[in-house]
C-alpha positions in Angstrom: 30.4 35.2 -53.4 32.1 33.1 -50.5 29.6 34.0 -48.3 27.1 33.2 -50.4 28.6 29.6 -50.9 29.3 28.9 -47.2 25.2 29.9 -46.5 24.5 27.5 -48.9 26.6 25.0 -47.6 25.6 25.0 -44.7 21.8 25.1 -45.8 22.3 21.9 -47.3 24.0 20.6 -44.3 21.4 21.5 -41.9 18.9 20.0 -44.1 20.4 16.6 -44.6 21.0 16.1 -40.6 16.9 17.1 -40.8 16.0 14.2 -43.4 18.7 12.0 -41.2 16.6 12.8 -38.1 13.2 12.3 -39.7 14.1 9.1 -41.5 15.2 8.2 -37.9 11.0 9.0 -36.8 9.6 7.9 -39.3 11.5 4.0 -39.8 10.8 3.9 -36.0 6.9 4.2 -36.6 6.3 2.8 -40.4 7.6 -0.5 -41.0 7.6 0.0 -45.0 10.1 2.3 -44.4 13.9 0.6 -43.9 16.0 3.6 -44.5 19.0 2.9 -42.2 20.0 5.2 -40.0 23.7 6.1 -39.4 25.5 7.8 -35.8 22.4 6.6 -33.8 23.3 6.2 -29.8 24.0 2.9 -28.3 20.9 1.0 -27.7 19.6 1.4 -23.8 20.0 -2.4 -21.8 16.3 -3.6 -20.8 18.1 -6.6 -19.1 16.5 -6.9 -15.9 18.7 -6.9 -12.6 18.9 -9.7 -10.2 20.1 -11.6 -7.2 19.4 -14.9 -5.3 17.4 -16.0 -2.6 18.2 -18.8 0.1 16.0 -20.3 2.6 16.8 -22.0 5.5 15.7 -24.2 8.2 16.7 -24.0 12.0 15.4 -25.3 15.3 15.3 -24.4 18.8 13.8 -25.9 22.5 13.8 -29.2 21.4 11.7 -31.9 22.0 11.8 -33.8 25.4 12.5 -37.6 24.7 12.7 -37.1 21.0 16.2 -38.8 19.2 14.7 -37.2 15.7 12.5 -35.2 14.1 12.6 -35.5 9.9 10.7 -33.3 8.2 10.8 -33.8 4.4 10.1 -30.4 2.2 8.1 -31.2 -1.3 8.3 -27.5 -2.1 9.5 -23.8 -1.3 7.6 -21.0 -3.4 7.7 -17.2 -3.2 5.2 -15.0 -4.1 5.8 -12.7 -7.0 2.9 -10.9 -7.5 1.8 -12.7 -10.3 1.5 -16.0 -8.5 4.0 -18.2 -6.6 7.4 -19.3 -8.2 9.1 -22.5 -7.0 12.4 -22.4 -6.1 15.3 -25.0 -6.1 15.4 -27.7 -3.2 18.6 -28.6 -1.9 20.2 -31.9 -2.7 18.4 -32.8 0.6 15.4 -32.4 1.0 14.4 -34.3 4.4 16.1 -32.4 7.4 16.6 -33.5 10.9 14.9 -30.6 13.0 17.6 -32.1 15.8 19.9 -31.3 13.8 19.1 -28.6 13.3 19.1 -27.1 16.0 21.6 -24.2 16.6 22.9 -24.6 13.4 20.9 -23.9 9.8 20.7 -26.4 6.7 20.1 -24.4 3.5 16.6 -25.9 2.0 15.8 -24.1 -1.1 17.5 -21.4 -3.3 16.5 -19.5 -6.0 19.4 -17.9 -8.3 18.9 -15.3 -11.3 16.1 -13.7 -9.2 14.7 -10.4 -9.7 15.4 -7.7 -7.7 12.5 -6.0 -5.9 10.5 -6.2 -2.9 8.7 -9.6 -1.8 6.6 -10.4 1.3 5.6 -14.1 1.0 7.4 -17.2 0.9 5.5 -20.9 1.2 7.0 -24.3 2.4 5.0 -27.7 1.8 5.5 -30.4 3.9 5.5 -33.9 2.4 6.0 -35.5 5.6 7.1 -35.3 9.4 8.6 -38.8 10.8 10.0 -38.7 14.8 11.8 -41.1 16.2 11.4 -41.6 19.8 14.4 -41.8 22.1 14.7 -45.9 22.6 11.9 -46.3 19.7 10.9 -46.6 16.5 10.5 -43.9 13.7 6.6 -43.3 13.8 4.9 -40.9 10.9 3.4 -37.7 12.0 -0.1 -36.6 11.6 0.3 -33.1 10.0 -2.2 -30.3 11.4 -1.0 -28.0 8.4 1.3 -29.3 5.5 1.4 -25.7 3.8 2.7 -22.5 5.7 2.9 -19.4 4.3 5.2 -16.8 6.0 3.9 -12.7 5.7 7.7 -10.8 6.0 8.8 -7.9 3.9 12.3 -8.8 2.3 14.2 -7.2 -0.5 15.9 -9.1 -3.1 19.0 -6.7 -4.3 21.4 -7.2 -7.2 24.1 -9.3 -7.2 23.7 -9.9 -3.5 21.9 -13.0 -1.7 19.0 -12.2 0.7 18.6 -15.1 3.2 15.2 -16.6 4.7 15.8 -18.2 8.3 12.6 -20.5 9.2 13.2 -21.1 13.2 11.2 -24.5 13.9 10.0 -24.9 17.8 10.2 -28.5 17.6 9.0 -28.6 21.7 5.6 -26.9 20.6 5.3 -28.3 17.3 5.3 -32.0 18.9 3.0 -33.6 20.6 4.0 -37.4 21.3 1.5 -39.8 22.9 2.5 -43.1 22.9 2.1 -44.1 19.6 0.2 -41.2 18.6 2.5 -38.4 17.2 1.6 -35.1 15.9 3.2 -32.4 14.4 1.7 -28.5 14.7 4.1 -26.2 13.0 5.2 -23.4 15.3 7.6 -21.5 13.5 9.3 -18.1 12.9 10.7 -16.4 9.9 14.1 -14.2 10.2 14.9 -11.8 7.4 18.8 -10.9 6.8 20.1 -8.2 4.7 21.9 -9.1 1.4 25.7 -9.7 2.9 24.6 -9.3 6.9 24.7 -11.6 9.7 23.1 -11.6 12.5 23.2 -13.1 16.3 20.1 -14.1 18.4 18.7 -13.8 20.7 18.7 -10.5 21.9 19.2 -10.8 25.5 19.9 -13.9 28.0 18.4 -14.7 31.3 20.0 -13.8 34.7 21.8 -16.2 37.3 22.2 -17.7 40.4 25.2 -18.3 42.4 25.8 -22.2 42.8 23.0 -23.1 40.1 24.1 -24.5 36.6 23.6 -22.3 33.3 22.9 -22.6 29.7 22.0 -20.7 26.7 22.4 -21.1 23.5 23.6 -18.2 20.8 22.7 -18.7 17.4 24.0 -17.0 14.3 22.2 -16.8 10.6 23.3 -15.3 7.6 26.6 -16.3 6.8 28.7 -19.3 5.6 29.0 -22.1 8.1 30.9 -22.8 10.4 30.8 -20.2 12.7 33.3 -19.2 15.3 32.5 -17.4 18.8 34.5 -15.2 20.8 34.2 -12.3 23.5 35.4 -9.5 22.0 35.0 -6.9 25.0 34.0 -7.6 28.3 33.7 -10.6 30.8 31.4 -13.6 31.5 30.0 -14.3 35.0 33.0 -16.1 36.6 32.6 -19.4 36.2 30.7 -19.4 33.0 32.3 -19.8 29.2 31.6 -19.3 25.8 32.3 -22.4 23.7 34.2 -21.3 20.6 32.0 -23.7 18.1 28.6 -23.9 19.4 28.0 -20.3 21.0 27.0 -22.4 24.3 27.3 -20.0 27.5 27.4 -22.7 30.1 28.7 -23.2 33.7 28.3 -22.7 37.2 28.5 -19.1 38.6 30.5 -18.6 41.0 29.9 -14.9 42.6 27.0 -12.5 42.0 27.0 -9.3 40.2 26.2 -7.7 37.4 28.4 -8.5 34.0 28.8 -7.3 30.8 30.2 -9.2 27.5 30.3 -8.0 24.4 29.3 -11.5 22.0 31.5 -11.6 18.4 30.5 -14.1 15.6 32.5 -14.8 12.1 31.6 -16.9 9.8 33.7 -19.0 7.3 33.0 -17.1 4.0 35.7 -16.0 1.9 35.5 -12.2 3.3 35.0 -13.7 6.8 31.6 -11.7 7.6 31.2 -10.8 11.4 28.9 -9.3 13.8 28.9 -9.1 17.4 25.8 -8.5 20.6 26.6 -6.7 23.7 24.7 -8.9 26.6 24.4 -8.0 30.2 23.9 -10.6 32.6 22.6 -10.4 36.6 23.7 -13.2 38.8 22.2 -13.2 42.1 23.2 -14.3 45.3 22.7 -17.4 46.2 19.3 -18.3 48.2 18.2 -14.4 47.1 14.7 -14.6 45.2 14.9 -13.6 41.3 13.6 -14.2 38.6 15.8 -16.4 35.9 13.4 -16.1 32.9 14.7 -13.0 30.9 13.8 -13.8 27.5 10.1 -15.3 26.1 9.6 -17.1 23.3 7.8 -15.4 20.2 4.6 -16.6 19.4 1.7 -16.5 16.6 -1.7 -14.9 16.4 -4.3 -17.1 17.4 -2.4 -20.1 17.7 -1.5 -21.9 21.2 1.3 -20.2 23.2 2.9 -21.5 26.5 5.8 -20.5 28.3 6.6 -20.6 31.8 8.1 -18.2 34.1 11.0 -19.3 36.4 12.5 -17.7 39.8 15.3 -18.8 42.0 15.8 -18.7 45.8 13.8 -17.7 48.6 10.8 -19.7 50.0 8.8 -21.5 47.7 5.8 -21.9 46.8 6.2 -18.5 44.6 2.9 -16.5 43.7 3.2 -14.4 40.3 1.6 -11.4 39.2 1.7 -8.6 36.2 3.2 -5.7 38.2 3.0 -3.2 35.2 1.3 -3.5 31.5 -0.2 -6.6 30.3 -0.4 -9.6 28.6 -1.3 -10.1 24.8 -5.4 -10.3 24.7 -6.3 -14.1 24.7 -3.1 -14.9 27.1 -3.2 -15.1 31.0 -0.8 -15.8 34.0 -1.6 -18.7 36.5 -0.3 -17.2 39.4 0.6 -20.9 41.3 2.6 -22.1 38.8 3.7 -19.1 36.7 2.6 -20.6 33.2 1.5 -18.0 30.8 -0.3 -19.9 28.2 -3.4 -19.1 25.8 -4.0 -18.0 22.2 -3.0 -14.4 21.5 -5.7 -12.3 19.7 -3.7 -9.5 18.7 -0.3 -9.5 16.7 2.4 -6.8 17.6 5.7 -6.0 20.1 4.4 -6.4 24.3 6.3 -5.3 27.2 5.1 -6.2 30.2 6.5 -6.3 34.0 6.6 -10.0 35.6 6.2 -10.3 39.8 7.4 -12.9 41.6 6.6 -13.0 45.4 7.7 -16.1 48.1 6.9 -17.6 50.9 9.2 -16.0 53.4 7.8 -13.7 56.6 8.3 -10.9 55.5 8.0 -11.7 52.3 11.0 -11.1 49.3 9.6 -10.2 45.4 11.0 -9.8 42.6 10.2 -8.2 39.1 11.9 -8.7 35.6 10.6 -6.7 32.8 9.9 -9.4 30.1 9.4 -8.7 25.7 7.0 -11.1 23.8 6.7 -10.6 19.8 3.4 -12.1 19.0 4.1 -13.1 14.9 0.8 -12.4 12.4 -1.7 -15.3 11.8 0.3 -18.1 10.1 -2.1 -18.6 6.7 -2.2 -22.2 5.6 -3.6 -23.0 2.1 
C-alpha cells in the first residue's frame, strides 16, 4: 500500500513539473495565454558591449617659412557598416598643425561605442588658414575637404582604441606669395586599446663634426610624455631631451652605437614602451649616406623625398644598387630626389648608391624602407 502511494505521488509530481514546463512553451508562443511561470532561470543580458574611440591629430616636417597652419575640423565620422556615425569634437575644434607637431591634440571621441571591427574613419575640413612667418593669416584653397582613411582597427570593451592622423604640413602646403594651398598628405596610425607606441622605426646615421637632429614621437598614451635611455648609449656628443624626445648634437667620434629609447606617459598606470635604435656615425670627410629613413607616402598621389650623403667629393651621382622603386616613382641621379606618383600600394625595400667625385672614386649604399599608403578616397 506504501508503495503504491509513493508511485502515485510521484506520478502526480512528475506530471505537474510537465504542465509547469508546457505552460512555460506555450505562454512563450500564445499571447492569450498569461499563466505565470514560477523557478524560471535568470533572464540572459542582450546589453551590447562597448568601448570608446579617440582620434587625434599630429604633424611632422613642417613647413619652411610657415609661423601657423590652422586647420578647423567640421566633422569626424566612422563607418559602421550601416553608414557613418559622427563622433564628438573636442572643445577645440581649429588645431594649429605647428603645434602640433611632435606632440598630438585629441580631435574627436566617441564614448559608449560598440565593440567590433571598423576600417573607415572620415575628417571634414571646414577650413585651412596659414600664417606666413612676418605675414598675415591668408585662407587656404582646399584640394580635398573630405578624407577618408582605409585602416582595420578594433574597438574592445571597456578599453579606448586611439586613431593618430600624422599631417605632412611640408607637402600639404604650397605657398606662393599670396596664393596658398593646402593638399592633405596624411597618415593614419592605429594603437591597441591600452598600448603606446614610439616612431619612427629607425633614425638616420652621422657624421663626425656635422650637427644632428631627429625627432621621436610617441602616441597612445596620456600627455605629457617623458624620455629616457633605458639601455645603451648615444653617439658621444648627442642627447636625448627628456620632454621633447629631440636626439640632437654634434658627434664627436665615429662608430657604431646602440640605445635602447624608453617613453612613459602621464596616465594614472604610467603606460610605457621603449625602441631599440642603432645609429652609424662616420668619420669625418668619409662618404655616407645620412638619409636612413623615407617618408611614407600615398597611392597615386605626389611623393618627393630627397636622398642625402656626407663627405667625400661632391658632386655625388646616385643609383638603385639592388631592388627598386615603387612603379610611377624614379631617382634623379644629379640631385638624388626621388619624386613621382606611386602606382602601386604596399611595403618597398630597396638599396640606395651614392658614388663621388674622388679618383678613385668612394660609394656608398644604405638600404632604405618606403610604405606607400592605399589611395586616400575623398567624397
Amino acid at each position: 500500500m506504501v508503495r503504491k502511494i509513493l508511485y502515485s505521488l510521484i506520478v502526480i509530481s512528475l506530471a505537474f513539473v510537465v504542465n509547469q514546463v508546457r505552460g512555460t512553451n506555450l505562454s512563450e508562443n500564445n499571447n492569450n495565454l498569461t499563466t505565470p511561470v514560477t523557478n524560471t532561470a535568470p533572464p540572459v543580458s542582450t546589453a551590447v558591449m562597448t568601448g570608446s574611440l579617440e582620434v587625434r591629430i599630429t604633424a611632422s616636417d613642417p613647413a619652411t617659412a610657415v609661423a601657423a597652419t590652422d586647420i578647423t575640423v567640421s566633422s569626424v565620422e566612422v563607418y559602421t557598416g550601416d553608414g557613418w556615425t559622427k563622433m564628438t569634437l573636442a572643445d577645440s575644434n581649429k588645431i594649429d598643425l605647428i603645434k602640433a607637431l611632435a606632440a598630438e591634440q585629441t580631435i574627436a571621441r566617441l564614448s559608449e561605442f560598440a565593440a567590433g571591427n571598423y576600417t573607415q574613419i572620415r575628417l571634414t575640413l571646414a577650413r585651412v588658414d596659414v600664417t606666413q612667418e612676418g605675414g598675415q593669416s591668408i585662407k587656404a584653397s582646399v584640394s580635398a575637404s573630405k578624407l577618408t582613411f582605409i585602416q582595420n582597427f578594433p574597438v574592445t570593451a571597456r578599453n579606448t582604441t586611439v586613431l593618430v592622423v600624422d599631417f605632412d604640413a611640408l607637402r600639404s602646403i604650397n605657398a606662393s606669395g599670396s596664393q596658398v594651398s593646402f593638399k592633405p598628405t596624411a597618415n593614419l596610425f592605429y594603437t591597441a586599446p591600452g598600448a603606446l607606441q614610439i616612431i619612427p622605426a629607425n633614425i638616420p646615421q652621422a657624421e663626425v663634426g656635422v650637427p644632428y637632429t631627429v625627432n621621436l614621437r610617441a602616441f597612445g598614451g596620456l600627455q605629457p610624455y617623458s624620455w629616457n635611455l633605458s639601455m645603451g648609449d648615444l653617439p658621444p656628443g648627442l642627447s636625448l631631451d627628456p620632454q621633447t624626445g629631440v636626439i640632437s648634437g654634434t658627434p664627436t667620434a665615429s662608430g657604431v652605437f646602440g640605445a635602447t629609447v624608453r617613453v612613459d606617459d602621464n596616465s594614472p598606470n604610467r603606460k610605457n614602451t621603449a625602441r631599440n635604435y642603432f645609429m652609424g656615425v662616420a668619420d669625418k670627410g668619409a662618404l655616407q649616406i645620412i638619409t636612413g629613413i623615407l617618408p611614407d607616402g600615398r597611392q597615386d598621389r605626389d611623393y618627393r623625398a630627397t636622398m642625402l650623403a656626407v663627405g667625400g667629393a661632391q658632386p655625388y651621382t646616385w643609383g638603385i644598387s639592388a631592388n627598386n622603386l615603387p612603379a610611377g616613382l624614379t631617382l634623379d641621379v644629379a640631385t638624388g630626389i626621388v619624386s613621382g606618383a606611386a602606382s602601386v600600394s604596399g611595403d618597398f625595400t630597396f638599396v640606395i648608391k651614392a658614388t663621388d667625385s674622388s679618383n678613385p672614386a668612394n660609394t656608398d649604399t644604405q638600404v632604405l624602407n618606403l610604405h606607400i599608403g592605399k589611395q586616400l578616397l575623398t567624397n
